[in-house]
N, C-alpha and C positions, 0 to 999 in steps of 0.2 A: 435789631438793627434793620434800618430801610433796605431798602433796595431799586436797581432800576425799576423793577415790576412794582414798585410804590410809587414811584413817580409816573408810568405810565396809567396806574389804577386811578390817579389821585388828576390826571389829566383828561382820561374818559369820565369817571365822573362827575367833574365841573362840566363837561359837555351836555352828559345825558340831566343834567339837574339844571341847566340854566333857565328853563323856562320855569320851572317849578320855585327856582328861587328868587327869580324876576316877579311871578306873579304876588310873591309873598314881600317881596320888597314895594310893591302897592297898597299892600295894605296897611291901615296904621293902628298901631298897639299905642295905651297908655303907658307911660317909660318913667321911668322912676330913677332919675338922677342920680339917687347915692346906693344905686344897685350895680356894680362894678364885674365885669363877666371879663375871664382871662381864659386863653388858653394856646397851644403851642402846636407846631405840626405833629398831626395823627392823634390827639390828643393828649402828647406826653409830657411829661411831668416837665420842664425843664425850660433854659434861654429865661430871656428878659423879661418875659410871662410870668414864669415861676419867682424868679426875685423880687419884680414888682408885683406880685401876688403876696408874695411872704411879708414883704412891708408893711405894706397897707393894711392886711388881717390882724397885723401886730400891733400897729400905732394909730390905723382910723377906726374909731368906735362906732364915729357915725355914718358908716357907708360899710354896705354889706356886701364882701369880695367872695364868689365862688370861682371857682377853677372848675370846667370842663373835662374830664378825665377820660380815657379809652376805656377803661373797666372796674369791677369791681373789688381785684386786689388795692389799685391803685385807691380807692376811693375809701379804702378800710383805711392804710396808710396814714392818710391825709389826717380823716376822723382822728384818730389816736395822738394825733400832731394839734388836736382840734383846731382846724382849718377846712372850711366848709369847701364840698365840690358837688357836682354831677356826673352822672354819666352819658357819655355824648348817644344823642338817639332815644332816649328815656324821655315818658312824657314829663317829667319833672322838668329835663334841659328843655324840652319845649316852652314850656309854662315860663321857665325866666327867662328864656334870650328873646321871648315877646316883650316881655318888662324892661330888660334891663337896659340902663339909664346910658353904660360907659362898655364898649367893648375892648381889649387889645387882643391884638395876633400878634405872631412873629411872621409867618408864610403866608398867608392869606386869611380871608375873611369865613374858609370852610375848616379851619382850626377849628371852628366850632361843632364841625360834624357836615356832608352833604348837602342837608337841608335846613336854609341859614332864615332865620326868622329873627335878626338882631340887626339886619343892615340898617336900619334906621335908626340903629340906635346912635351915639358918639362914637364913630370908630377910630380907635388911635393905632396906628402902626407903629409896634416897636422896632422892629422888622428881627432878623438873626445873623445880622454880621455886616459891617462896615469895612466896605473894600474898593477896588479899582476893575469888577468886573462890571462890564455891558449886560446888565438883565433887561430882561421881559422885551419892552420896543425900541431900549435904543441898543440891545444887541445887533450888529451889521447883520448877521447871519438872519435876525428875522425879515421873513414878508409879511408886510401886510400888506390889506386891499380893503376895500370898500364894506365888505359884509363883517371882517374883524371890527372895523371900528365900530361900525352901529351896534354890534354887537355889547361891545366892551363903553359906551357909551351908556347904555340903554342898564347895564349888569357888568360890574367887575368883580373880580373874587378878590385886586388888591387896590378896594375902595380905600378909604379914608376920611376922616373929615379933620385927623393931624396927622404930621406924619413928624416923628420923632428923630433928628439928625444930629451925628456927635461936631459937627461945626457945619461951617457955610458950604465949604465946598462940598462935602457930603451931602448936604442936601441939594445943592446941585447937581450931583448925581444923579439922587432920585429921581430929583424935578425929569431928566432926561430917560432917565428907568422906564419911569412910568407916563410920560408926558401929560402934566402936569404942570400949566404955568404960573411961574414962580411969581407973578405977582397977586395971585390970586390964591392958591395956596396956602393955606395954615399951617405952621409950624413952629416947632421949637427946637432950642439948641439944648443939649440936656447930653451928660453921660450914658452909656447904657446901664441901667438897671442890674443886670448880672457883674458889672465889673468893679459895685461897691465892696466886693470880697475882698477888695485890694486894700483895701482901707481899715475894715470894719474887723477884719482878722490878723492872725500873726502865721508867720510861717512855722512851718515844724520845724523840729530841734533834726538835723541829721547831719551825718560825719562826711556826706559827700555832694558833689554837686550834681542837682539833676539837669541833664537835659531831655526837650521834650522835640520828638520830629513829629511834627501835623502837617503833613501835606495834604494837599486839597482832592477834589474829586476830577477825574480828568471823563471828558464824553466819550473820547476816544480809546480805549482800553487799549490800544498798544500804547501810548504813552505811560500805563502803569510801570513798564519796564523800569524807568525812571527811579519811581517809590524803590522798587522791586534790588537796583541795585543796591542803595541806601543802607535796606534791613540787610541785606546779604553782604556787604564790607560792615556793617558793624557787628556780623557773626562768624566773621571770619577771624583768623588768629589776630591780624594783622589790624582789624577793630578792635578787638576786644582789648589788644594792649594799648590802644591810641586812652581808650575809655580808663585804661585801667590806672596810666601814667598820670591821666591827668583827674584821676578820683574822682569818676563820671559814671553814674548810671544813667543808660537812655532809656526812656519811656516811649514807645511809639503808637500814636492813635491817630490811627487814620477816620479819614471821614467816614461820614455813616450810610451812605451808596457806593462806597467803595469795595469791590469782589474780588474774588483769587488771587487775595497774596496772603501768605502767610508768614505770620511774626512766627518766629523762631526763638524762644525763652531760654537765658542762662542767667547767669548771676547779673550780670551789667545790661541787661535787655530786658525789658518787659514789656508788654503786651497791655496795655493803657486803655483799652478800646471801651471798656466798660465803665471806666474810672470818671469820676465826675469832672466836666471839662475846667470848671473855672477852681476849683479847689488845685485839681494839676498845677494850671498857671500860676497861683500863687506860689508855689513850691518851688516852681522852674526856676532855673540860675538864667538855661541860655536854652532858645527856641530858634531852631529848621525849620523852615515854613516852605511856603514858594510863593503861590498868589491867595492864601485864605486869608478871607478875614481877622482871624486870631492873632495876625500880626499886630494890628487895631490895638485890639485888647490886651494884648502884652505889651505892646511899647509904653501904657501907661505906667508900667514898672519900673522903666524907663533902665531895663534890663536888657544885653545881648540881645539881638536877632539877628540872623542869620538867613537867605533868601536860597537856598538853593533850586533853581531853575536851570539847567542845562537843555529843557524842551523849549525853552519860550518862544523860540519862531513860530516851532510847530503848535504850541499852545495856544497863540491867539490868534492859529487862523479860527480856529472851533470855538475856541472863548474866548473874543477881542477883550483887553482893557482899553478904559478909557485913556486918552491920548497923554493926558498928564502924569501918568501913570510911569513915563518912562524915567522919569528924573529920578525915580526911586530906583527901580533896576538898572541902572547904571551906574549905583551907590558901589562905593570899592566895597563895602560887605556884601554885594551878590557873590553867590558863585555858581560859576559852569560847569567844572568836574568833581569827582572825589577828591582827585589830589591837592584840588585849590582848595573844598570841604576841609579838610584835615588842617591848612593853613589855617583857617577862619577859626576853627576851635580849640586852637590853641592858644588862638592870639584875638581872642573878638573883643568886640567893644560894644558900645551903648548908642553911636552916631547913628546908626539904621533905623533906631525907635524913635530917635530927638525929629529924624525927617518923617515918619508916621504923623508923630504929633502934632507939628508943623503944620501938618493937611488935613490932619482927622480928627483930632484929639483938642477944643478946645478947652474943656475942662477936666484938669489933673488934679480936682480937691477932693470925689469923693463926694459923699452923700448924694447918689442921683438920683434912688429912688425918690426920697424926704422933698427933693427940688424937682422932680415932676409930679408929684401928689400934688404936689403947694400950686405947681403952674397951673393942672387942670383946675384944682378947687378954683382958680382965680377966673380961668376962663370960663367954669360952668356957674360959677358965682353959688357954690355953696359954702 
C-alpha cells in the first residue's frame, strides 16, 4: 500500500532526476512503432495500463506489448500468464524504453522508473481516474512562477503526445490540469480501458446485496474523521442491523495513501482494501463514494451511487473541484449526515450515475480497449 512517504519520495525524485532525464530526452533513439511499453504508478501491476496491456498481448500479434514491473515476483507472475514484462531499473528496461515505439502511464511519465529514456517515444496518458478534482496547475492552491514553467516546458513527467478522455468535458479538464491548449492538443474520446470488465464479464451468483464505501484520500488528515465515523456506524449494532435488514454486506476500500483508520471485520463488514478494484465494482449493487473517481466508473453500471460528503466546505478549500462540479453535489442523492446516509440506502436510485454520465461517460458500449488499439493503429498508421 502507498503512502504519503511515496508520494513525497516519488516528488524528490522527479526533482533530483530532472536534469538527468532532460538530458536523456535530447537524445534520440531509433523507435520501433509496434514495440508497445505500459506501466502503472511505482510499477504495479494494475489501472488502465494493465487492462490495456492485457488486450493487446492477447489480440495484437503484431506489436509487441511489455509491461514495466517493480520486481521479480511480479515478473515470474506475469511469465506464467505468458505476458511479457521487465523490471523497472534493469538494463534490459533500459535497452526497450530506448526503442519503444508507444508508451502509456496512468500517473506520470516516471511509471516507467526514475530514469526515463522513452520520452520520445509516443506517449499516451491513460491517466487513473476521471473526476471533478483541480490537479497539478489548475489546482487554486498551486503557485507557480517563472522558473516552474521553464522548467516544466523544457521536461515534464505528465508529458504526452495523446491524452486519453472519457468525453469532452473531461478533457477539458485536463486541457486545464495540465495547461495544455486544446486546440492544439491530441486526443481521444475513448472509455477507460479497466472498465471493459463491465462488459466483458458476469457478476457472481450471491444471496445478498453488496455494497462498496470508497472514499477518497483527504490531504488533510483531520478530515479522516469523516471515513472514520462511516466504518464505526456500520460496526455498531445500530449498522449492522441497517445492513442486515436490508441483506447488505459492506465492503470498504479505502484509498491507497490513506493511514490510521482501521476497518473493523464481522460478518457484514469487510476489509476490501486488497481486493481487486474493478472486479469489486462489478459485483457492487450500490457505491458511497464522496469525490473519487470511482464514481466515473461505476455510474457506467448505471448502478446506485451514493455521494456522502458532510466535509465539503472544508474539502475543497485543500482540494478545489472544478466549478461545474457543483450541479452534481447538490444532487438530492448527496448526503451530509449518517442519519440522511441511512435514508439514501434504503431507498437509492440510479439518478446520481445518469448525471456522471451526462459529463463523463460518453461511451456506455464497452470494448474500449479494441477501440483504442484501432485508434492508435490509425493514428500511427500501422
Amino acid at each position: 500500500m502507498a503512502s504519503n512517504a511515496s508520494i513525497t519520495n516519488i516528488n524528490a525524485s522527479r526533482k533530483k532526476n530532472w536534469l538527468f532525464n532532460f538530458f536523456h530526452k535530447c537524445v534520440g533513439h531509433k523507435r520501433d512503432k509496434k514495440l508497445w511499453i505500459f506501466s502503472s504508478y511505482l510499477g504495479r501491476y494494475q489501472d488502465n495500463s494493465r487492462y490495456l496491456f492485457e488486450y493487446v498481448s492477447k489480440n495484437e500479434k503484431d506489436i509487441k506489448a511489455i509491461y514495466f514491473v517493480q520486481n521479480e515476483e511480479l515478473q515470474k507472475k506475469l511469465a506464467s500468464e505468458n505476458l511479457n514484462s521487465v523490471i523497472i531499473g534493469s538494463k534490459e528496461a533500459k535497452k526497450i524504453a530506448k526503442k519503444a515505439g508507444v508508451s502509456f502511464y496512468t500517473n506520470g511519465i516516471d511509471d516507467f522508473g526514475e530514469h526515463i529514456y522513452n520520452y520520445r517515444s509516443y506517449v499516451v496518458a491513460l491517466w487513473h481516474g476521471v473526476g471533478f478534482k483541480e490537479m497539478y496547475y489548475a489546482d487554486r492552491n498551486f503557485h507557480d512562477n517563472i522558473v516552474k514553467k521553464i522548467y516544466r516546458n523544457f521536461f515534464s513527467y505528465v508529458h504526452r503526445n495523446l491524452t486519453v478522455a472519457t468525453s469532452e468535458y473531461a478533457f477539458e479538464c485536463f486541457a486545464r490540469d495540465f495547461r495544455f491548449k486544446r486546440s492544439k492538443a491530441k486526443y481521444v474520446i475513448n472509455g477507460q480501458p479497466r472498465n471493459d470488465i463491465f462488459f466483458d464479464k458476469k457478476e457472481s451468483k450471491k444471496d445478498h446485496k453488496v455494497m462498496l464505501y470508497a472514499p477518497t484520500y483527504r490531504k488533510v488528515e483531520e478530515q479522516n474523521i469523516n471515513i472514520k465515523n462511516v466504518i464505526d456506524f456500520f460496526s455498531s449494532k445500530e449498522g449492522l442491523d441497517l445492513l442486515k435488514e436490508n441483506n447488505i454486506k459492506l465492503y470498504v476500500r479505502l484509498h491507497p495513501v490513506t493511514e490510521n483508520i482501521e476497518i473493523k471485520e464481522n460478518d457484514n463488514v469487510i476489509d476490501a482494501s486488497k481486493m481487486d478494484g474493478q472486479a469489486l465494482l462489478l459485483d457492487t449493487d450500490i457505491l458511497i463514494t464522496d469525490y473519487s473517481s470511482i464514481a466515473t466508473d461505476f455510474a457506467i453500471t448505471k448502478k446506485p451511487v451514493i455521494l456522502y460528503v458532510p466535509d465539503y466546505d472544508e474539502y475543497i478549500k485543500s482540494e478545489p473541484l472544478f466549478d461545474e462540479a457543483s450541479q452534481i453535489y447538490k444532487h438530492k442523492d448527496v448526503s451530509l449526515s449518517i442519519d440522511d446516509l441511512k435514508k439514501k440506502i434504503a431507498h437509492s436510485s440510479s439518478s446520481l450515475a445518469d448525471e456522471f454520465n451526462k459529463m463523463l461517460n460518453t461511451d456506455l458500449d464497452g470494448e474500449y480497449s479494441k477501440k483504442l488499439t484501432n485508434k492508435l493503429k490509425e493514428i500511427l498508421k500501422i
